[in-house]
N, CA, C and O atoms as a CHARMM CRD file, in Angstrom:
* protein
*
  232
    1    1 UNK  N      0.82000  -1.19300   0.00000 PROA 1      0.00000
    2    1 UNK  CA     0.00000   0.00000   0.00000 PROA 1      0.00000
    3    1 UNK  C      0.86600   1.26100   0.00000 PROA 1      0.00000
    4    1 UNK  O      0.51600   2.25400  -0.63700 PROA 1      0.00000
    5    2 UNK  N      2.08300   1.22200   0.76700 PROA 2      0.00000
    6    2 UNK  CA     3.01000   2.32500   0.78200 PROA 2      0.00000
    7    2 UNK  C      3.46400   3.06000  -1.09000 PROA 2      0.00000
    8    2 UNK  O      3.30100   4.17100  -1.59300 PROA 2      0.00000
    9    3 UNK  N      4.03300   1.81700  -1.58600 PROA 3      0.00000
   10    3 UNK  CA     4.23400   2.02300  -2.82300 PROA 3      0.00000
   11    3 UNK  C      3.39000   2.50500  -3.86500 PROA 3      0.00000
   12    3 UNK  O      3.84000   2.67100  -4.99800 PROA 3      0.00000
   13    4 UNK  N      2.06500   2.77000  -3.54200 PROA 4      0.00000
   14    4 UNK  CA     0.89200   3.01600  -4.21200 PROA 4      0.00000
   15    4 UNK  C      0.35100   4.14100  -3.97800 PROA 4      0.00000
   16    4 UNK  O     -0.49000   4.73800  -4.65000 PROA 4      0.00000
   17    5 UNK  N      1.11700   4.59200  -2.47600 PROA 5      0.00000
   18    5 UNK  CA     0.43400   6.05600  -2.15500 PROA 5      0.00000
   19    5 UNK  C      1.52100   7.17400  -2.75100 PROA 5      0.00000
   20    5 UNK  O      1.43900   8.39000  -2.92800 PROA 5      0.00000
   21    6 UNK  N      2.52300   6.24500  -2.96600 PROA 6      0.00000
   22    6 UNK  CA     3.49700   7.42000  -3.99300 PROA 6      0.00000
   23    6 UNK  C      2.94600   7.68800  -4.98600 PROA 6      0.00000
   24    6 UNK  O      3.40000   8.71500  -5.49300 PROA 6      0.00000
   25    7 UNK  N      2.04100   7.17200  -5.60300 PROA 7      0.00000
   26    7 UNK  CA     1.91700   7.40400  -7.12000 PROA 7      0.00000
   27    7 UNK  C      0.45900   8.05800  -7.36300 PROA 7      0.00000
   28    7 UNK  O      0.25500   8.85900  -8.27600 PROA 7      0.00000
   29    8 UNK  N     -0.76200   7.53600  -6.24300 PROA 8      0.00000
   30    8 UNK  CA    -1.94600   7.87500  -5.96200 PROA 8      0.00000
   31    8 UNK  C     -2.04300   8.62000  -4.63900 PROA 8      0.00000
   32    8 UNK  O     -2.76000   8.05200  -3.81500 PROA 8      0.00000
   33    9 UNK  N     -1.49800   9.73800  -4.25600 PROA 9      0.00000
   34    9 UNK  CA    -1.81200  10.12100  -2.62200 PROA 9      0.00000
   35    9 UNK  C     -2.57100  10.46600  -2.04400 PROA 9      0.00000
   36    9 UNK  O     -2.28800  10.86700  -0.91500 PROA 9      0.00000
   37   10 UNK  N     -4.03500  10.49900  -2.53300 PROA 10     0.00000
   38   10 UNK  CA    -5.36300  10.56900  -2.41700 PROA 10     0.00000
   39   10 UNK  C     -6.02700   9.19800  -2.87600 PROA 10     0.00000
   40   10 UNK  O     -5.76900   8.43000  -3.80300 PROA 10     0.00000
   41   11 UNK  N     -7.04700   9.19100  -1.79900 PROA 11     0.00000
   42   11 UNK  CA    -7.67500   7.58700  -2.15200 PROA 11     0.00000
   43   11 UNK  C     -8.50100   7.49300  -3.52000 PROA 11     0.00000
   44   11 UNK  O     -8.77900   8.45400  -4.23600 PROA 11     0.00000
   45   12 UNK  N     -8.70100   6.70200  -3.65600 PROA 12     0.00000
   46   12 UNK  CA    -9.16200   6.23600  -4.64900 PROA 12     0.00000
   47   12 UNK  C    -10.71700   5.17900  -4.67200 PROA 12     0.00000
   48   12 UNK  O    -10.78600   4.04800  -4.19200 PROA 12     0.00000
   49   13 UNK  N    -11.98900   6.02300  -5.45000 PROA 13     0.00000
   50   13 UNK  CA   -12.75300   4.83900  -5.01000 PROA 13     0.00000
   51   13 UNK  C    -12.92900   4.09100  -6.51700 PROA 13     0.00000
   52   13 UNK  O    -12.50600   4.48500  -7.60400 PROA 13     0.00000
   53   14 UNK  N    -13.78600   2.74000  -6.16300 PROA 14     0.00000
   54   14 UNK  CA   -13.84700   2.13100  -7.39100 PROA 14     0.00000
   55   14 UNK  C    -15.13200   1.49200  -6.83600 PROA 14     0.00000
   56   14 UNK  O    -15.36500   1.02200  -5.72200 PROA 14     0.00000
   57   15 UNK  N    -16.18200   1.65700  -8.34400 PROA 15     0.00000
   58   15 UNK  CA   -16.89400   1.27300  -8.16500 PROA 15     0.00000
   59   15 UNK  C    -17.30500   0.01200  -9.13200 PROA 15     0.00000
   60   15 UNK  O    -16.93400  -0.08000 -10.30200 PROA 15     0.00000
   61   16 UNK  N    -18.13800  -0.95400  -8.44600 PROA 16     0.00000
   62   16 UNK  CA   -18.08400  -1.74100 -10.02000 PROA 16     0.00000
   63   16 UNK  C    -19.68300  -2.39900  -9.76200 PROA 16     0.00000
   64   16 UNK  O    -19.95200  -3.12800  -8.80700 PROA 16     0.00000
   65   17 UNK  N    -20.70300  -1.96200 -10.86200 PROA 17     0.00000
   66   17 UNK  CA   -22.38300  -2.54300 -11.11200 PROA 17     0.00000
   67   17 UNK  C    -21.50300  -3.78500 -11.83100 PROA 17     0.00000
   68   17 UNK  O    -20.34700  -3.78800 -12.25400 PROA 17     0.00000
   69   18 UNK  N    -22.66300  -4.97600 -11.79000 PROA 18     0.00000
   70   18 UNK  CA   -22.98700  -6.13500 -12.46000 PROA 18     0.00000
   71   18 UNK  C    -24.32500  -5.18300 -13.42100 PROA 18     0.00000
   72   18 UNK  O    -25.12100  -4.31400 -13.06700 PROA 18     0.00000
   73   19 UNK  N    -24.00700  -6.00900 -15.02100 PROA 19     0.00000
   74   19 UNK  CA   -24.88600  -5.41600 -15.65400 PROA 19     0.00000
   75   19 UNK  C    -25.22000  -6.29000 -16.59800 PROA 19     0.00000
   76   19 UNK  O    -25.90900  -5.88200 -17.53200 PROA 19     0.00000
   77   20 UNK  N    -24.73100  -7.92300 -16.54500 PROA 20     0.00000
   78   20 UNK  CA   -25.46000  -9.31400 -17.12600 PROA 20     0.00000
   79   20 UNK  C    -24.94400 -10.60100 -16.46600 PROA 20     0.00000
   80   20 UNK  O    -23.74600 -10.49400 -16.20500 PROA 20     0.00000
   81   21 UNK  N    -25.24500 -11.27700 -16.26500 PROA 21     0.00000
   82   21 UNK  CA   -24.96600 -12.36800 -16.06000 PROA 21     0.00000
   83   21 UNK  C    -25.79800 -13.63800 -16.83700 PROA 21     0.00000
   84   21 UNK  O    -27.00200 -13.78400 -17.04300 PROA 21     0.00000
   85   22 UNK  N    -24.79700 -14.36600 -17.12500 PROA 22     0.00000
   86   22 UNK  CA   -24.82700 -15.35400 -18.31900 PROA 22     0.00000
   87   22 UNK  C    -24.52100 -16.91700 -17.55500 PROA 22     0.00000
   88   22 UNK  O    -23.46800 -17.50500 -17.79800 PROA 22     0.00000
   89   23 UNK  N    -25.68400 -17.57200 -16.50500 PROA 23     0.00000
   90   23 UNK  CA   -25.22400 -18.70200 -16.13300 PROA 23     0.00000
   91   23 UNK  C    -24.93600 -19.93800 -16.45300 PROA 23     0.00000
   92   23 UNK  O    -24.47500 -20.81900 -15.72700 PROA 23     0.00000
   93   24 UNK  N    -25.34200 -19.99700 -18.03200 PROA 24     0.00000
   94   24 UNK  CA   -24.91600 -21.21900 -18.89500 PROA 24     0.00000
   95   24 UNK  C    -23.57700 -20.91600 -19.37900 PROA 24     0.00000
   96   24 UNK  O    -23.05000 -21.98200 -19.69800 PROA 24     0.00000
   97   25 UNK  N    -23.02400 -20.22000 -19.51800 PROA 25     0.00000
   98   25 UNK  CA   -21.77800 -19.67000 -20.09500 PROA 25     0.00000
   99   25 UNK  C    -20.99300 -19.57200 -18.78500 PROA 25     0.00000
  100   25 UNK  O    -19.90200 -20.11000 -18.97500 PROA 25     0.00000
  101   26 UNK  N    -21.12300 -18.98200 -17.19200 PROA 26     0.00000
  102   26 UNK  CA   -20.30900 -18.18700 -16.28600 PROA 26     0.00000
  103   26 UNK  C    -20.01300 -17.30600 -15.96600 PROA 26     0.00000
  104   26 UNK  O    -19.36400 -16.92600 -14.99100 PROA 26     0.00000
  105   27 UNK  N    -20.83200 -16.46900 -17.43100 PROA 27     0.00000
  106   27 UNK  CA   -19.79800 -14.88200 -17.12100 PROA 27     0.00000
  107   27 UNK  C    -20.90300 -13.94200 -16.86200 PROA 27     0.00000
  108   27 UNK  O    -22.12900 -14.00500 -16.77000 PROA 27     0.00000
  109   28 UNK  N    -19.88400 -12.94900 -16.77300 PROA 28     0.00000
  110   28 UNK  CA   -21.03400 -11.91300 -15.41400 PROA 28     0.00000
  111   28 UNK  C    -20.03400 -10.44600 -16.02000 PROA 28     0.00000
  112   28 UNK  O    -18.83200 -10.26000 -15.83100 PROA 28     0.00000
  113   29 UNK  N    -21.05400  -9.52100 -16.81000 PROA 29     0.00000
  114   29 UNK  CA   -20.68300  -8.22600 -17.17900 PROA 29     0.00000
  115   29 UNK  C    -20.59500  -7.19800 -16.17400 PROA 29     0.00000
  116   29 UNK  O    -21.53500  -7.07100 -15.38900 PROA 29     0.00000
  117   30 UNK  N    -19.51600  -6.39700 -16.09300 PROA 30     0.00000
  118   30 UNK  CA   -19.38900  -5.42900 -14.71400 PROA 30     0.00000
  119   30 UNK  C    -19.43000  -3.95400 -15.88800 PROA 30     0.00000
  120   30 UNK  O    -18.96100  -4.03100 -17.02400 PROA 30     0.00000
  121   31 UNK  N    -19.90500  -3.02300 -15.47800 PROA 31     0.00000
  122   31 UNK  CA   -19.40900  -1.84500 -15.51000 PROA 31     0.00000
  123   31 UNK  C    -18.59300  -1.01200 -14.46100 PROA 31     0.00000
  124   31 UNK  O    -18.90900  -1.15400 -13.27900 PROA 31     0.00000
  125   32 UNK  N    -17.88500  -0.41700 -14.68600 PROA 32     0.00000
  126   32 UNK  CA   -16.59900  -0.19600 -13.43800 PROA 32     0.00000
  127   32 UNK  C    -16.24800   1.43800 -13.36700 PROA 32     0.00000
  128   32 UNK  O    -15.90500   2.05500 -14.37600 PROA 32     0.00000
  129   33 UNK  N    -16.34100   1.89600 -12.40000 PROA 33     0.00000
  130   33 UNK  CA   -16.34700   3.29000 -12.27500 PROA 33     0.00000
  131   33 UNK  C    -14.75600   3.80600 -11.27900 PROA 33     0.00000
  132   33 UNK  O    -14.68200   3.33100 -10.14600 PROA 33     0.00000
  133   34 UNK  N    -14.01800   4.39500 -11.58100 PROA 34     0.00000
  134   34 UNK  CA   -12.86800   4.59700 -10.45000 PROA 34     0.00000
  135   34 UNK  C    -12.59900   6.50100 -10.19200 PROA 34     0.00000
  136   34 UNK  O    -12.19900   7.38000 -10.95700 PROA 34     0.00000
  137   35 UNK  N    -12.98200   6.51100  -8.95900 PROA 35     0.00000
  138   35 UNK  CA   -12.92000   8.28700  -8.67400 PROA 35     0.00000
  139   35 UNK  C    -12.06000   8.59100  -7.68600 PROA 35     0.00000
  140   35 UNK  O    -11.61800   7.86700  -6.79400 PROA 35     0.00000
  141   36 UNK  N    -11.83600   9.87600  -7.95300 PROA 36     0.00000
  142   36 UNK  CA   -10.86300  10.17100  -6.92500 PROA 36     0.00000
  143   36 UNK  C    -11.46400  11.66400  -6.56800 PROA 36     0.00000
  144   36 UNK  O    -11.55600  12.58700  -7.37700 PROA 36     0.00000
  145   37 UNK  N    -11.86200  11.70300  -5.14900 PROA 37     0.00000
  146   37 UNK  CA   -13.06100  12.54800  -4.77700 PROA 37     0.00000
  147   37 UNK  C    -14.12200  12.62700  -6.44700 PROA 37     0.00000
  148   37 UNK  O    -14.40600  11.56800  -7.00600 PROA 37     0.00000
  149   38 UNK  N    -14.47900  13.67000  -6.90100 PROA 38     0.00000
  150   38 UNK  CA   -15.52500  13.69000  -7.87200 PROA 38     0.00000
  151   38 UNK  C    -14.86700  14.00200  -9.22200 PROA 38     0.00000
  152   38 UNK  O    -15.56200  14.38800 -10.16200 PROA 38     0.00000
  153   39 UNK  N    -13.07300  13.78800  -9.37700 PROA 39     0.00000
  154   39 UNK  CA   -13.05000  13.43600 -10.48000 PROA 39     0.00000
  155   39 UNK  C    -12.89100  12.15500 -11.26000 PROA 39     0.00000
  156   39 UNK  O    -12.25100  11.27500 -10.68600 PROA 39     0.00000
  157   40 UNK  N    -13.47200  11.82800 -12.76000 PROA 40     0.00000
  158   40 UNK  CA   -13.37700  10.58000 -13.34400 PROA 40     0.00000
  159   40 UNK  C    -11.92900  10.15000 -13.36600 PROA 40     0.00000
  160   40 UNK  O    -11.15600  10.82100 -14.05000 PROA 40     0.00000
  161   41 UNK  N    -11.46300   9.08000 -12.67700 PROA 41     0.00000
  162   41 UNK  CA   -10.09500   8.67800 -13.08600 PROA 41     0.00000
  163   41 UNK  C    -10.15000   7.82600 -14.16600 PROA 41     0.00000
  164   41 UNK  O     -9.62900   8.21900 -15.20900 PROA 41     0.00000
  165   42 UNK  N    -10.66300   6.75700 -14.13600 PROA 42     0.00000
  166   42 UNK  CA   -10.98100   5.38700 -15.21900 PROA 42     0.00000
  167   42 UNK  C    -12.37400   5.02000 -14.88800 PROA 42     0.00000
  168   42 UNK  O    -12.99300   4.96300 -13.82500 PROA 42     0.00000
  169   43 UNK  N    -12.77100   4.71600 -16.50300 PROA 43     0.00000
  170   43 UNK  CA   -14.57000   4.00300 -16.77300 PROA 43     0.00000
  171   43 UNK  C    -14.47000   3.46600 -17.31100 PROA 43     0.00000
  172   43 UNK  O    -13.82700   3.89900 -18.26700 PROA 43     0.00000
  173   44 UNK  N    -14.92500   1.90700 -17.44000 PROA 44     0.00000
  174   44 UNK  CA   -14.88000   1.01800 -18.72400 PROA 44     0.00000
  175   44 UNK  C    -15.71000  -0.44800 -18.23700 PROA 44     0.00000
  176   44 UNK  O    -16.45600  -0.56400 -17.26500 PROA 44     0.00000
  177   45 UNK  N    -15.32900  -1.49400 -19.22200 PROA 45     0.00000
  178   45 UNK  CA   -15.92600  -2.39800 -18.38400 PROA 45     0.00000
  179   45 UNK  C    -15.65700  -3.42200 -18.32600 PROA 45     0.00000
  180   45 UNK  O    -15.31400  -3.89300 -19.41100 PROA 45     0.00000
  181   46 UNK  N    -15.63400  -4.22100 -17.32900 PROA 46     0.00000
  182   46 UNK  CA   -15.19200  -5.69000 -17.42700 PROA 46     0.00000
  183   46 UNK  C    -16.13200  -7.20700 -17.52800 PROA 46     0.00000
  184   46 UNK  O    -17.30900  -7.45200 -17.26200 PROA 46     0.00000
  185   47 UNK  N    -15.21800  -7.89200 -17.94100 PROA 47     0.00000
  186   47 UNK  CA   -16.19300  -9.39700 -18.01500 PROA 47     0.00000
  187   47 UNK  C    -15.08300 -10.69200 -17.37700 PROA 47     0.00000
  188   47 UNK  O    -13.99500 -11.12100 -17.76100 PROA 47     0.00000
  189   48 UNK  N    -15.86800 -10.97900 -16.38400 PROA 48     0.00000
  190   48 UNK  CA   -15.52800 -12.15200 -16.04800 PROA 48     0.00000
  191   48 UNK  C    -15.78900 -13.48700 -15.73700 PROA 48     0.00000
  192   48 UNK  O    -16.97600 -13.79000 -15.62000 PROA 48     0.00000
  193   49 UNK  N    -14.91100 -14.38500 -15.57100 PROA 49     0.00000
  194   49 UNK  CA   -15.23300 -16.01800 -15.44200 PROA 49     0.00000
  195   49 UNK  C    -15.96900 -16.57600 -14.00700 PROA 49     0.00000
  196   49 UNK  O    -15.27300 -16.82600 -13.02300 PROA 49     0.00000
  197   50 UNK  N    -16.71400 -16.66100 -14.00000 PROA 50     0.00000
  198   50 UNK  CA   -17.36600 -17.05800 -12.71600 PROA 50     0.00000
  199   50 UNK  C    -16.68300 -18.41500 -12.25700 PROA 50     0.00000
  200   50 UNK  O    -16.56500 -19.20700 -13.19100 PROA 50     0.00000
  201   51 UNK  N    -16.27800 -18.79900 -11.22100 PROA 51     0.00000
  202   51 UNK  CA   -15.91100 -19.99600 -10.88500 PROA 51     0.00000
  203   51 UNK  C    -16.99100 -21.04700 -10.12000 PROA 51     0.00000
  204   51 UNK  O    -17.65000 -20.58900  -9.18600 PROA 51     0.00000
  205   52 UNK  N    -17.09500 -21.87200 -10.35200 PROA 52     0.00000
  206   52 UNK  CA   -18.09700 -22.76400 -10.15800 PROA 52     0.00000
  207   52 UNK  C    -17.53900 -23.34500  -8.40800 PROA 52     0.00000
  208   52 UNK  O    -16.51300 -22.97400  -7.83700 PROA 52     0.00000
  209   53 UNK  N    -18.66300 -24.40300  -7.83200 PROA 53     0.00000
  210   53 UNK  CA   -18.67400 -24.01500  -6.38700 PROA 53     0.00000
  211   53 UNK  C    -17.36100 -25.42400  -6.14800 PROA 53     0.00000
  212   53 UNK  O    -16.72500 -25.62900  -5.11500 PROA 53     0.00000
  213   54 UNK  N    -17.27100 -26.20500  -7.45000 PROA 54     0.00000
  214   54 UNK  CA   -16.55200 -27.44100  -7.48600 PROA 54     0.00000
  215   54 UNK  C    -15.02400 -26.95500  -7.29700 PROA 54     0.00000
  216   54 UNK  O    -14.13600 -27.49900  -6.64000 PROA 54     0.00000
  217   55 UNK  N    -14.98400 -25.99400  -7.92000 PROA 55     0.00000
  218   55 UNK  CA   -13.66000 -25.16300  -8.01500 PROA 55     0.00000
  219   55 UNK  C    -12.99100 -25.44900  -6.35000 PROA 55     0.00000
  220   55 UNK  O    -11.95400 -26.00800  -5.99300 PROA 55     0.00000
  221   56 UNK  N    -13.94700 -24.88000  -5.68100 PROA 56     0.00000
  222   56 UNK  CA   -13.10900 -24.54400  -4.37400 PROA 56     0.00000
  223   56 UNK  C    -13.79100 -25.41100  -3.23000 PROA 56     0.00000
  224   56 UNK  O    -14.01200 -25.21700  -2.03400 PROA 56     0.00000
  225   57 UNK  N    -13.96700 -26.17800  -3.88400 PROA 57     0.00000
  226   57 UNK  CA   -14.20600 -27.28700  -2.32300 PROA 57     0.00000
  227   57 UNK  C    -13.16100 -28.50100  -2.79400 PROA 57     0.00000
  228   57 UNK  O    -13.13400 -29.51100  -2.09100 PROA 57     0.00000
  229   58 UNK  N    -12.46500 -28.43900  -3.74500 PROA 58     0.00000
  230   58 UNK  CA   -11.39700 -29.35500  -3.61800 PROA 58     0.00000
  231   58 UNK  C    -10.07100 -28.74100  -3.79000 PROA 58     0.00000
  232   58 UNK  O     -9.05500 -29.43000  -3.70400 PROA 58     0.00000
């Protein structure tokens, strides 16, 4: 965290909506918001792999 406040020295929020989810497939659409007090730092959006519950019980 030290190394990060050199570069960001004000916090940083991030926000991230779910905006599909696809449970025959896994994946789950995010839209992603990142501010720093009320200006836009980064907006865009992500998609990711859902891991199934088999994953992590072995």
């Amino acid at each position: 965290m030290a190394i990060l406040r050199r570069y960001f020295p004000s916090p940083i929020a991030a926000v991230a909506i779910v905006t599909n989810v696809n449970v025959e497939k896994r994946r789950c659409a995010l839209e992603t918001i990142c501010l720093r007090g009320d200006e836009l730092v980064v907006k865009g959006d992500a998609f990711l792999l859902v891991p199934t519950r088999e994953m992590f019980e072995t």
